[in-house]
LUMPATI-216413 format. One record per residue (C-alpha): x, y, z; residue in three letters. Coordinates in steps of 0.25 Angstrom, whole numbers, padded with zeros to 4 digits, always signed. Layout:
! LUMPATI-216413
XYZALA ...
//
This chain:
! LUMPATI-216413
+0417+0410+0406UNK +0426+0420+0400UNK +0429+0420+0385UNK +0443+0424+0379UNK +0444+0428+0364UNK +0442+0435+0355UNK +0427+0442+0352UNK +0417+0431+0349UNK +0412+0432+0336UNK +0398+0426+0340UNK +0396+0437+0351UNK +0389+0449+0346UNK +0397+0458+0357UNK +0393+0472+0358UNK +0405+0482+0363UNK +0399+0488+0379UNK +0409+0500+0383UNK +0421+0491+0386UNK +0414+0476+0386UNK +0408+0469+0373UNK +0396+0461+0378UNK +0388+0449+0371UNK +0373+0453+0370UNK +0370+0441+0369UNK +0377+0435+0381UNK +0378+0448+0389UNK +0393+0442+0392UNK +0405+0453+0392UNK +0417+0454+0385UNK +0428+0464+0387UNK +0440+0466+0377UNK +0454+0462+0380UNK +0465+0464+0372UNK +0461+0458+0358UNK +0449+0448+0364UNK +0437+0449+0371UNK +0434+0440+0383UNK +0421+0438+0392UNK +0420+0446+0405UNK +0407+0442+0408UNK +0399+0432+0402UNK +0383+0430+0402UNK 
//
């Protein structure tokens, strides 16, 4: 499942050199232009 949008106010995403991941997940999220998307989920 890949998620478009902007960043998800629910996920606590912590920035990890050039990807944000969600701790709680472990799902990573890469910028693109002004909205973040899934890369790889849990």
């Amino acid at each position: 499942m890949t998620a478009y949008g902007r960043r998800p106010a629910e996920l606590p995403l912590v920035r990890e050199d050039e990807v944000w991941r969600c701790p709680a997940t472990g799902a990573v999220y890469e910028e693109f232009e002004d909205t973040i998307r899934e890369v790889r989920g849990a």
